[in-house]
N, CA, C and O atoms as CSV, one atom per row, in Angstrom:
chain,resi,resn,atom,element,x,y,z
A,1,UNK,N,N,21.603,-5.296,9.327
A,1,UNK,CA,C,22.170,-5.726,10.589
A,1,UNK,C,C,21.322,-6.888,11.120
A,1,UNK,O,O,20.121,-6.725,11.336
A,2,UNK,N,N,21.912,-8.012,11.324
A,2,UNK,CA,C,21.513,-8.883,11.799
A,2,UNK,C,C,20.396,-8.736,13.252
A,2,UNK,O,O,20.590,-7.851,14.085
A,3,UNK,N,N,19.439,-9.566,13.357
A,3,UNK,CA,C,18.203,-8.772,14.911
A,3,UNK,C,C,19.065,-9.687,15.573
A,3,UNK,O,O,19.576,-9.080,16.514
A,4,UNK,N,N,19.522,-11.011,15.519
A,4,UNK,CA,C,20.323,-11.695,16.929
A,4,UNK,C,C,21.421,-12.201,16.142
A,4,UNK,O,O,21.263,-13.135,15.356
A,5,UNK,N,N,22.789,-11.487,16.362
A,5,UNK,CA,C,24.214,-11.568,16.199
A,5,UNK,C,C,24.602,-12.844,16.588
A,5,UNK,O,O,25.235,-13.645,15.900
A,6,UNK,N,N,23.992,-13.075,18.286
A,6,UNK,CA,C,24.712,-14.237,18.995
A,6,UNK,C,C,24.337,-15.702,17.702
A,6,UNK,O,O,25.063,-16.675,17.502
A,7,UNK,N,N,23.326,-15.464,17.188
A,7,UNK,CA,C,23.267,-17.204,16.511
A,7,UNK,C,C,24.010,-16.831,15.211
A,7,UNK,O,O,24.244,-17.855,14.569
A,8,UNK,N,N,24.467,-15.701,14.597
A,8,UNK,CA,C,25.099,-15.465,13.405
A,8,UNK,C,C,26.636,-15.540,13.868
A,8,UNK,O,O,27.515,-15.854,13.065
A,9,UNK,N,N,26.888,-15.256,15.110
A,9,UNK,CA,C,28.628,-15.512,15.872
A,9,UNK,C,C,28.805,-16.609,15.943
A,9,UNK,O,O,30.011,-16.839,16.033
A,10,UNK,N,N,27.904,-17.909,15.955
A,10,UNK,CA,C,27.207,-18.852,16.578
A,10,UNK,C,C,27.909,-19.981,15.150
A,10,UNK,O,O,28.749,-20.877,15.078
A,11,UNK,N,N,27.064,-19.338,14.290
A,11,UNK,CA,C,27.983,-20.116,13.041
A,11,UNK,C,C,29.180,-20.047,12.211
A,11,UNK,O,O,29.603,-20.883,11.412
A,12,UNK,N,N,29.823,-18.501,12.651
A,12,UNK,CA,C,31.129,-18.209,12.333
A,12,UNK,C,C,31.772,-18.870,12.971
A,12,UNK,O,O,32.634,-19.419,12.285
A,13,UNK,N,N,31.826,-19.227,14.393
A,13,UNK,CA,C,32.858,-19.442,15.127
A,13,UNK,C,C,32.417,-21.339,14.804
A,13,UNK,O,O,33.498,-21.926,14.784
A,14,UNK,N,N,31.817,-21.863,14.684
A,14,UNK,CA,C,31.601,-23.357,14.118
A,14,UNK,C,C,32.546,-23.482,13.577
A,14,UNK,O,O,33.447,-24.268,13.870
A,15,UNK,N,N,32.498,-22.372,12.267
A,15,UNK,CA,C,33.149,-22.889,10.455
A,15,UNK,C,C,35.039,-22.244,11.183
A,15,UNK,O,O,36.065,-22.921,11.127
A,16,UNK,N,N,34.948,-21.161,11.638
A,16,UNK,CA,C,35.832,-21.094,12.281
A,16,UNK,C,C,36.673,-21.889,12.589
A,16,UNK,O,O,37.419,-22.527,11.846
A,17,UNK,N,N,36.555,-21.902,14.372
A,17,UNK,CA,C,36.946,-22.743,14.826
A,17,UNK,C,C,37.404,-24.130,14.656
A,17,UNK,O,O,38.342,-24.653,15.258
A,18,UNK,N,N,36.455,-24.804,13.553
A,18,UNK,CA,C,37.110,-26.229,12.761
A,18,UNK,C,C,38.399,-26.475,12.002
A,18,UNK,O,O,38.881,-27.546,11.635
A,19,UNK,N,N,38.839,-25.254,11.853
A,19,UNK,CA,C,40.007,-25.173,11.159
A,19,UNK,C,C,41.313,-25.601,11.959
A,19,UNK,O,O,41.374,-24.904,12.972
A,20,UNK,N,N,42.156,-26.300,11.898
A,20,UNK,CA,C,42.866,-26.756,12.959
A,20,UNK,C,C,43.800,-25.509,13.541
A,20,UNK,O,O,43.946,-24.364,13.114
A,21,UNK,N,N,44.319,-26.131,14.582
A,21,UNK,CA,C,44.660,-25.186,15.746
A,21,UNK,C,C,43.988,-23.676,15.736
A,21,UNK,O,O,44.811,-22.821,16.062
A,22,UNK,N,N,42.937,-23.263,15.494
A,22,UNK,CA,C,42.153,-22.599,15.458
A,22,UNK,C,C,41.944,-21.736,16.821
A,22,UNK,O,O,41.835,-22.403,17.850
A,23,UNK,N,N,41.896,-20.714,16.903
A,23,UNK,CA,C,41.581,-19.773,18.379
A,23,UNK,C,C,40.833,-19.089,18.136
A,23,UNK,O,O,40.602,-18.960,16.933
A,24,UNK,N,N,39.969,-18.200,19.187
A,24,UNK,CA,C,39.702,-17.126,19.558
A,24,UNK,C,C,39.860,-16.657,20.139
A,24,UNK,O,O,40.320,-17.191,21.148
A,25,UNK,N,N,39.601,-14.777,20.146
A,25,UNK,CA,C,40.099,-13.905,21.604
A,25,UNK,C,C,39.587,-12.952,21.010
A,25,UNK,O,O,39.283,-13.139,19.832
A,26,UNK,N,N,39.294,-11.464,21.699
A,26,UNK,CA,C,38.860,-10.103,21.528
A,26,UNK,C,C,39.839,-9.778,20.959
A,26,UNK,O,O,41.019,-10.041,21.192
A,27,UNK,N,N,39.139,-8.893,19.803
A,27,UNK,CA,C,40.117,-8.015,19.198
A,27,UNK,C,C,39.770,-6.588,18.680
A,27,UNK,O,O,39.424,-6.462,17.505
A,28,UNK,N,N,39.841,-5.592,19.439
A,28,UNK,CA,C,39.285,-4.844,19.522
A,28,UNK,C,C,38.063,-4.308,19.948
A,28,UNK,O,O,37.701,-3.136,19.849
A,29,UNK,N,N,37.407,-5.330,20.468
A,29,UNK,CA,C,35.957,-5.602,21.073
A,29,UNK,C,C,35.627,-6.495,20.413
A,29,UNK,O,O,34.850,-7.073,21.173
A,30,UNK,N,N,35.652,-7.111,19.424
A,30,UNK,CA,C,34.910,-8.253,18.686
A,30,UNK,C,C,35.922,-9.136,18.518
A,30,UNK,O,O,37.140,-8.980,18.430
A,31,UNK,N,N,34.865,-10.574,18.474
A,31,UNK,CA,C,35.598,-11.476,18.146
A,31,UNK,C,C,36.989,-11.921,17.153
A,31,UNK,O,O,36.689,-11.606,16.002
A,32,UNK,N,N,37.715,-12.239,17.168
A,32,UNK,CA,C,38.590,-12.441,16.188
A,32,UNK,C,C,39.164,-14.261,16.620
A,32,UNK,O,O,39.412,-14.879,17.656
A,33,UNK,N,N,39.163,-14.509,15.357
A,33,UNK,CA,C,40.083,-15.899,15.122
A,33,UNK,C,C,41.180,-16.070,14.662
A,33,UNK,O,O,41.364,-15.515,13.579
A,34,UNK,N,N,42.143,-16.731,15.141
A,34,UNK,CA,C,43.578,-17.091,15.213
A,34,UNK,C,C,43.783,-18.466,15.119
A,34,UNK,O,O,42.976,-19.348,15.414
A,35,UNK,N,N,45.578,-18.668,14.436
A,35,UNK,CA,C,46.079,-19.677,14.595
A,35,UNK,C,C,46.760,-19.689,15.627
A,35,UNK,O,O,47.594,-18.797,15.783
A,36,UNK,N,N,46.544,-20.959,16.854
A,36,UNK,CA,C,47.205,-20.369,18.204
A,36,UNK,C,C,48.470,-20.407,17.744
A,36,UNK,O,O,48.865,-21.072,16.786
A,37,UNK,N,N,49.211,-19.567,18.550
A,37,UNK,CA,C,50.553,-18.774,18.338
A,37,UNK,C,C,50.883,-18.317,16.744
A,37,UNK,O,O,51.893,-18.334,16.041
A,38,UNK,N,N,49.590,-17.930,16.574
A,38,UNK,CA,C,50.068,-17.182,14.735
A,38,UNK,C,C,48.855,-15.911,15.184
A,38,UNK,O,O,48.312,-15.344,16.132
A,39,UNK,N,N,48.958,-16.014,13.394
A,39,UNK,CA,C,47.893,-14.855,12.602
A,39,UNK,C,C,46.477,-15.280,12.610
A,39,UNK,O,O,45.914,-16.365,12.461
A,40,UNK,N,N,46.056,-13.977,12.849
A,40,UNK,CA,C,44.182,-13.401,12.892
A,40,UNK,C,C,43.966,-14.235,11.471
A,40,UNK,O,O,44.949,-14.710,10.902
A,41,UNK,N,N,42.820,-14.367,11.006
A,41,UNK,CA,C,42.532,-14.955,9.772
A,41,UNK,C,C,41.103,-14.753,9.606
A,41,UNK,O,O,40.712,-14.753,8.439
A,42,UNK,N,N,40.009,-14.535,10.763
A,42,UNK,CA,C,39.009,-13.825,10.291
A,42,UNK,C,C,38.529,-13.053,11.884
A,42,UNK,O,O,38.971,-13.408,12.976
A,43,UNK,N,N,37.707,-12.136,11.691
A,43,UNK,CA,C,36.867,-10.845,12.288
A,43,UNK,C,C,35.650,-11.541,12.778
A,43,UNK,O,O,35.405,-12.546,12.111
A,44,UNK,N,N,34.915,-11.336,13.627
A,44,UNK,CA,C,33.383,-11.191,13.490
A,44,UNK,C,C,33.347,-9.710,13.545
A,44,UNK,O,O,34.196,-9.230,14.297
A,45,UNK,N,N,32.364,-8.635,12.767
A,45,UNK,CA,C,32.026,-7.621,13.596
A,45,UNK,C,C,30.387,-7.773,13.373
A,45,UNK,O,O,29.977,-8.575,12.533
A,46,UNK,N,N,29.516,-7.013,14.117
A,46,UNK,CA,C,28.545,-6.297,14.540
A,46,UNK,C,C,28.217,-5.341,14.780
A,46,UNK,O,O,28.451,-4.962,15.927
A,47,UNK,N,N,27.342,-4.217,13.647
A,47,UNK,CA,C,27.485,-3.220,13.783
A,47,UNK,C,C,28.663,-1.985,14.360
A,47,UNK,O,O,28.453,-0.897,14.896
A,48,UNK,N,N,29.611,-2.493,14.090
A,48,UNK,CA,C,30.874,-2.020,14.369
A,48,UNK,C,C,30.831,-0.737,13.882
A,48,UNK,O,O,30.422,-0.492,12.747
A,49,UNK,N,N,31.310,0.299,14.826
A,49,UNK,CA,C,30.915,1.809,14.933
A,49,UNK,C,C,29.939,2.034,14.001
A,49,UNK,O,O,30.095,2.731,12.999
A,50,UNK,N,N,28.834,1.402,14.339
A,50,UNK,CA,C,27.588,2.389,13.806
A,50,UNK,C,C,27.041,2.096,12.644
A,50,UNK,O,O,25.946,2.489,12.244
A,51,UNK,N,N,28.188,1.045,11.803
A,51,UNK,CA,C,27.869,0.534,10.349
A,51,UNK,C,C,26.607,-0.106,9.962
A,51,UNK,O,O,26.125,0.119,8.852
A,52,UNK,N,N,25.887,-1.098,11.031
A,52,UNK,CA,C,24.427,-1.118,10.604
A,52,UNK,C,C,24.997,-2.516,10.074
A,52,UNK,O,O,24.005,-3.240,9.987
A,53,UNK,N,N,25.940,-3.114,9.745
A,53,UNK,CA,C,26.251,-4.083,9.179
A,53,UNK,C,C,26.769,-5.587,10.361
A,53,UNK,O,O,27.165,-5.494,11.522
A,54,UNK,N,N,26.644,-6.390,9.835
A,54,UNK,CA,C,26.784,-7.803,10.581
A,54,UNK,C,C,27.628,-8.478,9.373
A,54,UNK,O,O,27.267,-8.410,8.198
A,55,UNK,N,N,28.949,-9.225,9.874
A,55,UNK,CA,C,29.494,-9.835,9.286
A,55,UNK,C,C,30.894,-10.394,9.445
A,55,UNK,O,O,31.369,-10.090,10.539
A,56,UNK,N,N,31.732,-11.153,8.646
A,56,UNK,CA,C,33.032,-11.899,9.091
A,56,UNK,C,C,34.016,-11.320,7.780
A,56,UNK,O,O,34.190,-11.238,6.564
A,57,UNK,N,N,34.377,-11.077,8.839
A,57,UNK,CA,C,36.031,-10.030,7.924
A,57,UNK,C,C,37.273,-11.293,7.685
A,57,UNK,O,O,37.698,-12.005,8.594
A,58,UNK,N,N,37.660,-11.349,6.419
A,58,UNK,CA,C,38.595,-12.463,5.802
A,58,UNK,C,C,39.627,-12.086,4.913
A,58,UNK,O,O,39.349,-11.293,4.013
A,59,UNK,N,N,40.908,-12.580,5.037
A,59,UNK,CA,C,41.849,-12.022,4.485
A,59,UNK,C,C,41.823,-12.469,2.641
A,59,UNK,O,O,41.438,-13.630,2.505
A,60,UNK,N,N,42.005,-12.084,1.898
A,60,UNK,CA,C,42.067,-12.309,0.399
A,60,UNK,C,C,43.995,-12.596,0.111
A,60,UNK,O,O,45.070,-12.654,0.707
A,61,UNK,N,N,43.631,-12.656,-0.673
A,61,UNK,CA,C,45.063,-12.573,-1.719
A,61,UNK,C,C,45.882,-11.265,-1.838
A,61,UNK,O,O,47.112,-11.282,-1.778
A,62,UNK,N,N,45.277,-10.307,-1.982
A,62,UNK,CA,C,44.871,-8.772,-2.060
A,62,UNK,C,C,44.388,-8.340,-2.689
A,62,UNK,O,O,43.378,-8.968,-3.004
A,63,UNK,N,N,44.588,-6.977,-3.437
A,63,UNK,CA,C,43.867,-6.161,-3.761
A,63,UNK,C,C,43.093,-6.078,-4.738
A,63,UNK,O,O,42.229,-5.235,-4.979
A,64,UNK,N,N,43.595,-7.472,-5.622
A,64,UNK,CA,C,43.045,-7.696,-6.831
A,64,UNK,C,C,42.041,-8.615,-6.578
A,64,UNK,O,O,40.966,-8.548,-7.174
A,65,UNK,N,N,42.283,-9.463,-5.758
A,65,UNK,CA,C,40.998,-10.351,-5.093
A,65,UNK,C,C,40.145,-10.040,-4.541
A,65,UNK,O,O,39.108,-10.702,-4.581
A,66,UNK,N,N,40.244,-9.031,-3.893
A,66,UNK,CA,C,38.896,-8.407,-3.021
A,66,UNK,C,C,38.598,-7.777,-4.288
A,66,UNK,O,O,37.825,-8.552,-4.851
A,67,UNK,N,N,38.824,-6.692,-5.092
A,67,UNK,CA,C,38.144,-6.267,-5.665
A,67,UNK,C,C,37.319,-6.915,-7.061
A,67,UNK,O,O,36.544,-6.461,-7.903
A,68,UNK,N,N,37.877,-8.064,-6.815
A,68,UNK,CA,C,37.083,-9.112,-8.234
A,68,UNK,C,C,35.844,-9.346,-7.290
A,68,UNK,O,O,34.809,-8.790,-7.659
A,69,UNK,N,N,35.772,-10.307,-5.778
A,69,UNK,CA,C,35.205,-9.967,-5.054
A,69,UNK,C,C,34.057,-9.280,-5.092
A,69,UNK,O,O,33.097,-9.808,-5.654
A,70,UNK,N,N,33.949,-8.215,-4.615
A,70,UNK,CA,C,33.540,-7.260,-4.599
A,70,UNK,C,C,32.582,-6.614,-5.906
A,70,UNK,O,O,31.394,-6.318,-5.785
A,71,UNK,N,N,33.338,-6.480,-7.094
A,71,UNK,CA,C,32.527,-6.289,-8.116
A,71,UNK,C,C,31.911,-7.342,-8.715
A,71,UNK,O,O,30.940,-7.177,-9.455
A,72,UNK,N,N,32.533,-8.762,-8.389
A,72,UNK,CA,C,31.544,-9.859,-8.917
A,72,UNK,C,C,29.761,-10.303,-7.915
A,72,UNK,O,O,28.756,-10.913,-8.281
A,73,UNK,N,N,30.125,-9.646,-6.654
A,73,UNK,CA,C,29.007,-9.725,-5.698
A,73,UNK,C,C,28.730,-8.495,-4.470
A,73,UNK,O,O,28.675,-8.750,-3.267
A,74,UNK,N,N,28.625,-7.574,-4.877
A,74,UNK,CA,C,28.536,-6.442,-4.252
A,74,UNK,C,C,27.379,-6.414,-3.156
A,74,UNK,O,O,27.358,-5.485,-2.349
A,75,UNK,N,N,26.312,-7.530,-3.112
A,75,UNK,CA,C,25.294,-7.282,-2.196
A,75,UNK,C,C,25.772,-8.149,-0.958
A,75,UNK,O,O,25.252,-8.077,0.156
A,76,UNK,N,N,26.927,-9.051,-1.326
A,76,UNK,CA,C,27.558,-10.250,-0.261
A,76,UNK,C,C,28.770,-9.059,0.133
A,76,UNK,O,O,28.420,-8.152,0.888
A,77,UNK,N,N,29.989,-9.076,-0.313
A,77,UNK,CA,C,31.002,-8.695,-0.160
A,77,UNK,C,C,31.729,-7.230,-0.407
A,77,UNK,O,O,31.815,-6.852,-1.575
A,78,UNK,N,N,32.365,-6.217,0.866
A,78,UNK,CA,C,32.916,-4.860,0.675
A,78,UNK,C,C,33.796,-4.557,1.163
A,78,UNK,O,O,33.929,-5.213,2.196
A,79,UNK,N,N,34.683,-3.769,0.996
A,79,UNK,CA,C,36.031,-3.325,1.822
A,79,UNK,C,C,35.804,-2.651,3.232
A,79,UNK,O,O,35.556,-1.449,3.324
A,80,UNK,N,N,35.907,-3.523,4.374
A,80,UNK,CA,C,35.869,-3.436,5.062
A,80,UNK,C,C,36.528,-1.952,5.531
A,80,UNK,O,O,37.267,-1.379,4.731
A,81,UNK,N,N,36.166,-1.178,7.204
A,81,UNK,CA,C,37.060,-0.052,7.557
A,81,UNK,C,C,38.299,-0.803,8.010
A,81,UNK,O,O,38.242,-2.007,8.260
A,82,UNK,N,N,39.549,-0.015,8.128
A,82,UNK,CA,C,40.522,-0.372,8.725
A,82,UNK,C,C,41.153,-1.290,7.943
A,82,UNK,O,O,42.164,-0.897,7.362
A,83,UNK,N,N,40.812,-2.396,7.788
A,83,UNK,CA,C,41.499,-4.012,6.995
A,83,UNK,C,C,41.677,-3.787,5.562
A,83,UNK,O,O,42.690,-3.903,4.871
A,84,UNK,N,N,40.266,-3.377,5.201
A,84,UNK,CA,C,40.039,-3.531,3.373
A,84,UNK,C,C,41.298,-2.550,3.011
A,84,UNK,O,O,40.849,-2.091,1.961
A,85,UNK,N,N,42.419,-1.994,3.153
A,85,UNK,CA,C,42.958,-1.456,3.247
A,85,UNK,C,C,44.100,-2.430,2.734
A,85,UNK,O,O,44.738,-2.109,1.732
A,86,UNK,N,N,44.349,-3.526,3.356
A,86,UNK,CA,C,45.309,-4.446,3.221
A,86,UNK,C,C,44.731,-5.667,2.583
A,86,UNK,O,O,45.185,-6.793,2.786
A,87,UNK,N,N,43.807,-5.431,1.876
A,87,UNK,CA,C,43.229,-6.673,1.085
A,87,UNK,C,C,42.050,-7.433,1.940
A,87,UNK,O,O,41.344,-8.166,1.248
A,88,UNK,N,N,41.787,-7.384,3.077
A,88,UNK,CA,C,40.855,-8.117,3.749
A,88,UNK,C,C,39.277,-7.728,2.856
A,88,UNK,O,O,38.797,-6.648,2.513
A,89,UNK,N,N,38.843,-8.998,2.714
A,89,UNK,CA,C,37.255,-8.187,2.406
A,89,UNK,C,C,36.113,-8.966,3.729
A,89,UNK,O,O,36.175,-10.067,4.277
A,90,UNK,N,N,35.332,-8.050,3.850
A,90,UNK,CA,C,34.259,-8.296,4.179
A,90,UNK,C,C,33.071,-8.961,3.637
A,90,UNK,O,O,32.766,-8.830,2.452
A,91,UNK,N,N,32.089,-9.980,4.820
A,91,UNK,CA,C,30.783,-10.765,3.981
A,91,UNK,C,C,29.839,-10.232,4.522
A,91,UNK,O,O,29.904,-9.944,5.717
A,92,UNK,N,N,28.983,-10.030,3.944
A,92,UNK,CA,C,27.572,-9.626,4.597
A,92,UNK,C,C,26.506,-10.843,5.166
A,92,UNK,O,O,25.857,-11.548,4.393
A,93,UNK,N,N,26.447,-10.959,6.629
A,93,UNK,CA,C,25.973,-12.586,7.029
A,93,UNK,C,C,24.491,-11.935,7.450
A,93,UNK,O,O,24.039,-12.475,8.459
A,94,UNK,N,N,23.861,-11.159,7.034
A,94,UNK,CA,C,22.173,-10.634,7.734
A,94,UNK,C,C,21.519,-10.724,6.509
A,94,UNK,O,O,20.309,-10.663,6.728
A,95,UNK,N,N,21.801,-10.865,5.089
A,95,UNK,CA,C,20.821,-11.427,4.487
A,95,UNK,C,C,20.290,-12.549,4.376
A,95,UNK,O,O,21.030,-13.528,4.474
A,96,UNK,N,N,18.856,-12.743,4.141
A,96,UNK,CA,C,17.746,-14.149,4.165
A,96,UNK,C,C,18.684,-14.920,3.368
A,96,UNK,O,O,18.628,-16.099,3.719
A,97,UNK,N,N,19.748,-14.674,2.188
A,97,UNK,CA,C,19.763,-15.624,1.490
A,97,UNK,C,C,21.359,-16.080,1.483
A,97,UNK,O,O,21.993,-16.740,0.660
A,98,UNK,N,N,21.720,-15.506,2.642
A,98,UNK,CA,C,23.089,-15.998,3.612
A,98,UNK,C,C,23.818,-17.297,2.505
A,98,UNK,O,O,23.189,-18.353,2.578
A,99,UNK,N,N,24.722,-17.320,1.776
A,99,UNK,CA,C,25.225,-18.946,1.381
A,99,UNK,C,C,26.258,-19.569,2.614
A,99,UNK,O,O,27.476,-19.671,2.466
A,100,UNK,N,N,25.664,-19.882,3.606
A,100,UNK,CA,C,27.120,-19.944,4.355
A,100,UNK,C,C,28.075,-21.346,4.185
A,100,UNK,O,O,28.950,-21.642,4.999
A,101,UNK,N,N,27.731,-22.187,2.927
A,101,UNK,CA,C,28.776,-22.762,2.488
A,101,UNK,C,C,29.691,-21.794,2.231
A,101,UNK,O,O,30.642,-21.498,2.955
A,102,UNK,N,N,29.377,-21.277,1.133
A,102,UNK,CA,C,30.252,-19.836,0.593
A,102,UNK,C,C,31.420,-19.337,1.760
A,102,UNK,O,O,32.634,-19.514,1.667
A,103,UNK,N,N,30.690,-18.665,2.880
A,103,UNK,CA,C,31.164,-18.342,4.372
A,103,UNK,C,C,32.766,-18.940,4.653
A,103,UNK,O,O,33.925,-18.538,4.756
A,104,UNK,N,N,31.784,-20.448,4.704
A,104,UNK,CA,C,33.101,-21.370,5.346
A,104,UNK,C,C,33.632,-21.693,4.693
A,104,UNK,O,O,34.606,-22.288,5.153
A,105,UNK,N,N,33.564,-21.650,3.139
A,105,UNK,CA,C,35.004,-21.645,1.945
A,105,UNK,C,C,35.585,-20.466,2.099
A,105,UNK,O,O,36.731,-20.660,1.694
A,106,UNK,N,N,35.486,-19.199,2.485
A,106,UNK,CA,C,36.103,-18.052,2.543
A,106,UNK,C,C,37.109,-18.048,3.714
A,106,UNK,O,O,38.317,-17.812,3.704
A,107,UNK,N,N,36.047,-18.466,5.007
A,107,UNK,CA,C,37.307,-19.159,6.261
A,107,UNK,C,C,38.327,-19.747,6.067
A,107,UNK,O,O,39.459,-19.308,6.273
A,108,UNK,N,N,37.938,-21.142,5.515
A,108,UNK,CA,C,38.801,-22.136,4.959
A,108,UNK,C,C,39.703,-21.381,4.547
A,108,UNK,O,O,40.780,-21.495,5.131
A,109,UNK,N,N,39.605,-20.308,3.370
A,109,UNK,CA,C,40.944,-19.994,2.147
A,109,UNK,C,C,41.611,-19.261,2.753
A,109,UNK,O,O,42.815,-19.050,2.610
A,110,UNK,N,N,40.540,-18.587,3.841
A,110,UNK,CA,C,41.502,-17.197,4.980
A,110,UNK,C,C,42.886,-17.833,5.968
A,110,UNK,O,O,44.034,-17.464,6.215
A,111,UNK,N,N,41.859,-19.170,6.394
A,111,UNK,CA,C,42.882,-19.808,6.911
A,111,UNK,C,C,44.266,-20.220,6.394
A,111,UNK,O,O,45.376,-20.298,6.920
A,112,UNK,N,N,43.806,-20.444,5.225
A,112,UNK,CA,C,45.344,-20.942,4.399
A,112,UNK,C,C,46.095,-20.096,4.066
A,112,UNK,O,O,47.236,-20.558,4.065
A,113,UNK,N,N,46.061,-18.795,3.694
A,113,UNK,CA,C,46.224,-17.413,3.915
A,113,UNK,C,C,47.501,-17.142,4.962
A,113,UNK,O,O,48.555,-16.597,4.635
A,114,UNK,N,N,47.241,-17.533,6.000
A,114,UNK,CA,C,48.019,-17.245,7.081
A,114,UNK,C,C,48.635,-18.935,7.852
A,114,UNK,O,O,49.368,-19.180,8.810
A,115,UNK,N,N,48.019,-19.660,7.027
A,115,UNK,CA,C,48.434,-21.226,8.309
A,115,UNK,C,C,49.912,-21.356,7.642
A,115,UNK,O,O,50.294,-21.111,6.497
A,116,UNK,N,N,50.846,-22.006,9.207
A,116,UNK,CA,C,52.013,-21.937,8.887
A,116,UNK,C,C,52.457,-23.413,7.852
A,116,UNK,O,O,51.727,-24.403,7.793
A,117,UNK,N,N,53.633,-23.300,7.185
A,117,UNK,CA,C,53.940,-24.376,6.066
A,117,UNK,C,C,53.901,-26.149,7.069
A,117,UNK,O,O,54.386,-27.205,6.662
A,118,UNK,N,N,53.364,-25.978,8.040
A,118,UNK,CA,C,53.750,-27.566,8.854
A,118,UNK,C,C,52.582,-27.388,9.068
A,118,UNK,O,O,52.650,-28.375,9.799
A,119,UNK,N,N,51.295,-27.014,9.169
A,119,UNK,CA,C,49.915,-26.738,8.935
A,119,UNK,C,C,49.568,-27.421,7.533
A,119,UNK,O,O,48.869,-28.399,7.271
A,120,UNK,N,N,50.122,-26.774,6.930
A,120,UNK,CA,C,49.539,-26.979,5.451
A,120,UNK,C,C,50.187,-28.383,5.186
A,120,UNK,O,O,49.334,-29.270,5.185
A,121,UNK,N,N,51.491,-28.832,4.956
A,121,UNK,CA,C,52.299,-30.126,4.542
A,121,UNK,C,C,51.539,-31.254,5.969
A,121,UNK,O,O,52.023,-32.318,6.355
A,122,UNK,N,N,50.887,-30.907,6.239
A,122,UNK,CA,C,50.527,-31.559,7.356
A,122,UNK,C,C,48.760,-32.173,6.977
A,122,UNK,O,O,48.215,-33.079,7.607
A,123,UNK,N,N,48.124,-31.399,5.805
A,123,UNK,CA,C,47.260,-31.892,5.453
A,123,UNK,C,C,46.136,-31.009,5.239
A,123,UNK,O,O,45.139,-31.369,4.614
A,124,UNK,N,N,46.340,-29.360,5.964
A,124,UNK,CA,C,46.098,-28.139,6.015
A,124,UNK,C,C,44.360,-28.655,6.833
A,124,UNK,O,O,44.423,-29.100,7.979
A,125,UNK,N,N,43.149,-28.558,6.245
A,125,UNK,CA,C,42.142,-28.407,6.308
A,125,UNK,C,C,41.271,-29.642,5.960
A,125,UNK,O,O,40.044,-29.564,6.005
């Protein structure tokens, strides 16, 4: 678990937010990012019920992607509660050796994921 969240929210919502028409708002208590008037596309949580964990929840392809994911980097990436369910995986952003290029290519792809077709023909990202 990350000791100060706020500068690890700090760079999600950067890589975030750059993504065009890009939002935020609470979602469920934690941050979440949106395409305004669309779809969520990534999470922040923080220790979210108790997990001990810090990190940005991102939508995949599904189930086959998170779990390549997942078994190709198990100390970065896990099936989130609630989401990993529907393909979302989770990153782990509290280790020293953080890639957060990595991060904001995962945003990026989350974004495309959900950005609408006049988003994307428009030049996407």
């Amino acid at each position: 678990m990350s000791p100060n969240p706020d500068a690890v929210l700090a760079k999600v919502r950067e890589r975030a937010l750059a993504m065009p028409e890009a939002d935020e708002r609470l979602s469920h208590g934690s941050p979440g990012f949106f395409i305004t008037k669309g779809k969520f596309f990534a999470y922040f949580w923080h220790d979210h019920h108790g997990d001990g964990e810090t990190g940005v929840i991102v939508k995949t392809t599904g189930a086959d992607e998170q779990a390549m994911l997942i078994e190709m980097d198990p100390d970065c990436y896990y099936s989130p509660p609630y989401l990993g369910a529907s393909g979302w995986v989770a990153m782990r952003l509290d280790r020293a050796d953080c890639d957060w290029d990595r991060v904001g290519d995962r945003i990026a792809i989350s974004w495309e994921l959900v950005a609408p077709r006049r988003l994307l023909e428009a030049g996407g990202r």
